[in-house]
N, C-alpha and C positions, 0 to 999 in steps of 0.2 A: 272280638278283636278290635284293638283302636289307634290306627296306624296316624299320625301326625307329620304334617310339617312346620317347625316355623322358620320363616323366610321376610328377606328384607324388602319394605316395599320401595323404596327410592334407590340413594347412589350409596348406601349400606351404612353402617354405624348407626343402625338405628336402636338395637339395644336387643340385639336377638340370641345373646348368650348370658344376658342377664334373664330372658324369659324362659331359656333352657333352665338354666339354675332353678329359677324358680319352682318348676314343675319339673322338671325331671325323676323326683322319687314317685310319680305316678305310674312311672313308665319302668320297664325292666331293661331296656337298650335305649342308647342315644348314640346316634350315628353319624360323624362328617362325612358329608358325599361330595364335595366338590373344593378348587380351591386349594392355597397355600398356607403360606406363612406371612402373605403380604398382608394380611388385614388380622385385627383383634378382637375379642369379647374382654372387657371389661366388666369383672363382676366383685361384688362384693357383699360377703355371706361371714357367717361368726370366725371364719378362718382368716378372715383378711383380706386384702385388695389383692384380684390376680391379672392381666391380661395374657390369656390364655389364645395363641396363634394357632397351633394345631390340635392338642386334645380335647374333645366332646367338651361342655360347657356341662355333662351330668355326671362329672368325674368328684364331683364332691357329696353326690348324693349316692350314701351306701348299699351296696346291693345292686346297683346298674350296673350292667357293664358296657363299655366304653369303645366304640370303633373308627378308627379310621379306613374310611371306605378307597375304592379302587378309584372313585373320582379324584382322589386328594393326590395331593403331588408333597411329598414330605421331605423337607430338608432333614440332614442329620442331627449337625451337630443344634441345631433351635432346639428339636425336638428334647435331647437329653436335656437341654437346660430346664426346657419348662418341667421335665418331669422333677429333675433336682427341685426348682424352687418349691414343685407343688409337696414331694417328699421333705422336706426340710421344714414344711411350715406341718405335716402331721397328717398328710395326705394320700388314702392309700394309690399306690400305681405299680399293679403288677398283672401277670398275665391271667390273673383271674377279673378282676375289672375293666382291664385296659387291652384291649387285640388292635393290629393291622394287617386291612387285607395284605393277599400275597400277593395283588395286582395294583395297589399302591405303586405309585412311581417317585424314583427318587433323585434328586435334585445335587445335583453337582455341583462342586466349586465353581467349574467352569461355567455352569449356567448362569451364575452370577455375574463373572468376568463380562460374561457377553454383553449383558442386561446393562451393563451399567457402560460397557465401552458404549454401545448405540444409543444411548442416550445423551453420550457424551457427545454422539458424532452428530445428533440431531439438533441441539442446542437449543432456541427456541421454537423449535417444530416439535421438541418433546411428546410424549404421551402422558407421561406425570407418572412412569411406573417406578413402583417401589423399590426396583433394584436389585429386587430378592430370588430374578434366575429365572420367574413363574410363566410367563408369555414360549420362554425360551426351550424349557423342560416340556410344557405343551404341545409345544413344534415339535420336540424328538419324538414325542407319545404320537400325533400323528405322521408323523416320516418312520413311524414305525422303526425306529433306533433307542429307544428309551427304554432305562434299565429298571425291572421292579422287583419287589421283592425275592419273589416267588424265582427269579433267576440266583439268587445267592447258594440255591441249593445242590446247586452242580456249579464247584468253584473251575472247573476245568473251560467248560463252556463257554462260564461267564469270562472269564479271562479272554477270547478268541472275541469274546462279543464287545470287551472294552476296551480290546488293541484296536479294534474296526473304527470304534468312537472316538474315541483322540486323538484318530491319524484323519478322523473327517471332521473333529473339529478345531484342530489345528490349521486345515486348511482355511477357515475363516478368523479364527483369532492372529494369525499371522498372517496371513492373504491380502484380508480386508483391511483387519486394526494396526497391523505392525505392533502386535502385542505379543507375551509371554506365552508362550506354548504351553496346551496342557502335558501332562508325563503322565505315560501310563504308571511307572511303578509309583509314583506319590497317589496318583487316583485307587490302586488297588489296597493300598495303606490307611486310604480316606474309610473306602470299605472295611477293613478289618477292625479299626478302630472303632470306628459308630453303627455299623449300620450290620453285621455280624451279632455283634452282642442284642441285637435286637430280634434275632431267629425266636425266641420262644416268647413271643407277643403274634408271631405273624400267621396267620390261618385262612384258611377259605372264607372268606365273611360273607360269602352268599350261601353256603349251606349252612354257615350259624343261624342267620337270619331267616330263612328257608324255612330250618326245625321249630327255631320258636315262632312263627306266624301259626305254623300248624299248632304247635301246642298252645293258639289264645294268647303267647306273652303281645304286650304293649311297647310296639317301637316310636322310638321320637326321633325325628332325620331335624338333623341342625344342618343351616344353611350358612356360606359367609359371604359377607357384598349384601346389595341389592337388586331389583330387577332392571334398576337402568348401567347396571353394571356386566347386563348377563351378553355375554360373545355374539350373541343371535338377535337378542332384541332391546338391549342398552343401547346409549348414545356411542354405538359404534365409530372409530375405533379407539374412543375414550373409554374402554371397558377392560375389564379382566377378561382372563382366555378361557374358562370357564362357564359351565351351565348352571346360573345362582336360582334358575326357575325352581317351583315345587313340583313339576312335571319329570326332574328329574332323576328326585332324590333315589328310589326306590332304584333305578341305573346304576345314580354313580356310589351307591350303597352297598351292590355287589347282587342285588337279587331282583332283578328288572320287572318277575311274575307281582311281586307286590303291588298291592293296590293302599293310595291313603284315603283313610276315611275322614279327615279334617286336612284343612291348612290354614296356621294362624301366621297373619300377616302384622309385620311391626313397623309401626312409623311414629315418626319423632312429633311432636307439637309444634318443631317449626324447621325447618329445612338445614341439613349441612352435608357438605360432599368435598372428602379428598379428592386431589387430582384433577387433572386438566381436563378439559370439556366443556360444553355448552351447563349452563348452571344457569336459568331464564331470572331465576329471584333472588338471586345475590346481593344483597348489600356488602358499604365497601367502607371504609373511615369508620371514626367515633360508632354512629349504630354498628357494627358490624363486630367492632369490638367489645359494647358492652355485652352482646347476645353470645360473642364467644366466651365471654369471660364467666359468664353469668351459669352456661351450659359448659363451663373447661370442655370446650372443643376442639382437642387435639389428640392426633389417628393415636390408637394402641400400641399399632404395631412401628408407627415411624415417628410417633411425636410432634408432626404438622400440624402447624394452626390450620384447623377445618376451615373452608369454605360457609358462612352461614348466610340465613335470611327466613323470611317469614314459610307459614308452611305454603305449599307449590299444590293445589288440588289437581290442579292438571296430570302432572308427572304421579301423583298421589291413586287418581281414576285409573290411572294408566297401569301403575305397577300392583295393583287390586285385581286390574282385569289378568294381564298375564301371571300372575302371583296362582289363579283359579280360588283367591281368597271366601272363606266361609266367614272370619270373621276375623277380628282386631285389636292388637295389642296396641296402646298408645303412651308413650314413654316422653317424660320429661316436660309434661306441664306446668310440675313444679317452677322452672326456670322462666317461665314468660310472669313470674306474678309481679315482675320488677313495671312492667309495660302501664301506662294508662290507658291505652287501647291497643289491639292486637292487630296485626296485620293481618290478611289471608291472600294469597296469590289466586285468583277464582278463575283467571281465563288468561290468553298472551292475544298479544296484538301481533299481527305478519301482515307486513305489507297494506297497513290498513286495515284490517279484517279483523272482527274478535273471532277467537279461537277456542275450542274449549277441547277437544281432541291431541291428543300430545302428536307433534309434528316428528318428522322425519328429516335428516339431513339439516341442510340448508336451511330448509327452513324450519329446521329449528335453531340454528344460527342466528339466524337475523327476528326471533321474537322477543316481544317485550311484555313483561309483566302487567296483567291489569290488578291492580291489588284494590281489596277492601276492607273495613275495620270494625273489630266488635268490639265492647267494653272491655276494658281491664278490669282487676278485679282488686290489684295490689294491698293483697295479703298472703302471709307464709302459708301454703295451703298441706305441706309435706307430713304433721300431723293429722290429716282427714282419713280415715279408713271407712267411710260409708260416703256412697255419692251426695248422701242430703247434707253433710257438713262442708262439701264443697259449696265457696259462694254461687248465689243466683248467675255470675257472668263468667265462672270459669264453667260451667252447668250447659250453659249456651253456646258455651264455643264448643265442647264436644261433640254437643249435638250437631253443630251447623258442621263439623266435621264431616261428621255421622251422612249426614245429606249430601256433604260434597261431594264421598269418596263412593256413595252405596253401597254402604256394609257396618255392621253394628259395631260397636268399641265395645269390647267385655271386660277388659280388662285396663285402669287409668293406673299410670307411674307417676307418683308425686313424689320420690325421692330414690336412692342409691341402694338404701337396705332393700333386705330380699321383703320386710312388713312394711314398705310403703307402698303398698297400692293397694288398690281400690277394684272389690270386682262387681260389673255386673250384671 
């Protein structure tokens, strides 16, 4: 049996549903455990460019089948469209590839309304959320108010259970925002519309998962974000409401007895993170834009120009250690070969002091980058499929990677298709 995770090692987007893609026909199940619609996989395979926000990233490789776990918080109407686009470009998706658990929780119009009045109301105190309801649908899951699948099955119920929710969260969309009221009868119409016709995908996904452990199948838990993203040990409360750890997946997958036997952990060749927060290696002007331009640095799921900068080994050491990383995917080398020398973030400065342990709060607030520089190498390296056609100084920087983070790179991305990399 050979249970995996891959998980993101920084502030996410590091390329962790183009690593699904890639290996996924090894594996018989690919599972989202945690997470929305806020953030995306960007892959692209013979079928075409997808960003893929809630289905598995192993939905294109035949014979998997496909889960969205009880960690995941699932908007409706997102989810039918990505099935459309992915059905429409020749993709299969139905309930023999494709399941959701029945403890999936489902994400309301009104969660959004929320999400987006209180960002409205914070203005530059913001948190930089995506707007997409997810922090909000969270909060109902623990106020234990949050509607999941697995209640669609008694409409009598469920209806007593969603006149309780809109009469309490009307009390804050009027209360607080002096906004729109939710209606119960439009919210039970949201249901029959979307989230009804979705009954014969939804199943126990811990006793699937359960049987095939016993019977030897191969599960792969996909992860979304990163770990400075995760609820508990991200740059709090700059993070998602979610547990993006590999500690968790087997949890929010539906079958908590599981044990993983690997976790591959993915980071970028050089640093970029949506949303607000402490970011220690930021560059800002001219560099900042040719490294976005160079990496098209903008979210999946919202089209924000990313945040970029050199890679950060600090934040890097850090999301390896809680990641419980075995070892390392490394994505997007290709894009530094413009550089004459490379930058590395190796340590912060606080208050005077080199640092080389990722800080907390405040002070992580007030650190400053100590950066250092390896050769560039400036050539197109996206044709290389064997490490020894990599030049001698892109050769060196993965290693001194290698060193920085303590843990092996197996795997190098020198481009977009699923044949550009390099394994070793």
């Amino acid at each position: 049996m050979s249970n995996c995770a891959i998980v993101g090692i920084n502030w996410g987007d590091e390329g962790k549903g183009r690593m699904v893609d890639l290996i996924a026909r090894e594996y018989d199940i690919v599972c989202r455990y945690q997470g929305g619609n806020n953030a995306g996989h960007t892959i692209v395979n013979e079928y075409g460019k997808f960003a893929l926000h809630l289905i598995p990233s192993g939905i294109f490789s035949e014979g998997v089948v496909n889960i969205l776990g009880n960690g995941v918080v699932i908007h409706l109407e997102d989810l039918w469209g990505e099935m459309q686009t992915l059905m429409d470009a020749g993709i299969t998706v139905t309930p023999e590839n494709f399941r959701i658990s029945d403890r999936a929780t489902i994400v309301f119009p009104f969660h959004k309304a929320q999400d987006c009045l209180e960002e409205e109301r914070l203005r530059d105190a913001k948190y930089g959320s995506t707007r997409r309801g997810i922090a909000y649908v969270y909060g109902d899951k623990y106020m234990k108010k949050a509607i999941r699948f697995g209640d669609l099955q008694d409409e009598k119920a469920l209806l007593e259970r969603m006149r309780g929710l809109t009469e309490w969260k009307n009390l804050t969309l009027r209360g607080v925002y002096g906004a729109q009221p939710a209606s119960l009868e439009e919210t039970m119409d949201y249901l029959k519309t979307y989230a009804y016709p979705l009954l014969p995908y939804v199943q126990d996904a811990g006793r699937l998962l359960e049987r095939a452990a016993a019977q030897g199948k191969r599960i792969l838990f996909e992860a979304q974000l990163g770990t400075l993203r995760d609820i508990d040990f991200g740059i709090y409360p700059y993070t998602t409401s979610s547990q993006t750890l590999a500690a968790y997946a087997p949890i929010g997958a539906g079958a908590p007895g599981l044990r993983l036997d690997k976790t591959v952990g993915v980071m970028k060749a050089y640093s970029s993170c949506v949303g607000e927060g402490p970011f220690t290696c930021e560059w800002f002007g001219p560099e900042a834009e040719a490294l976005r331009q160079a990496g098209q640095e903008y979210g999946a799921a919202t089209g924000r120009p990313r945040r970029v900068g050199p890679f950060d080994a600090v934040a890097s050491r850090y999301g390896v250690r809680m990641q419980g990383c075995d070892e390392l995917a490394l994505t997007k080398l290709d894009v530094l070969s413009y550089l004459d020398r490379v930058p590395v973030c190796v340590a912060y400065e606080i208050d005077g002091q080199r640092v080389e342990e990722f800080p907390y709060g405040a002070r992580l607030e007030r650190a400053k980058p100590i950066v250092e520089y390896w050769p560039g190498w400036q050539r197109d390296i996206s044709a290389c499929r064997t490490e020894d056609q990599l030049p001698k100084a892109a050769r060196e920087y993965v290693s001194a990677l290698e060193s920085l983070v303590g843990r092996p790179i197996r795997c190098i991305s020198v481009g977009a298709e699923r044949s550009d990399c390099i394994w070793r």
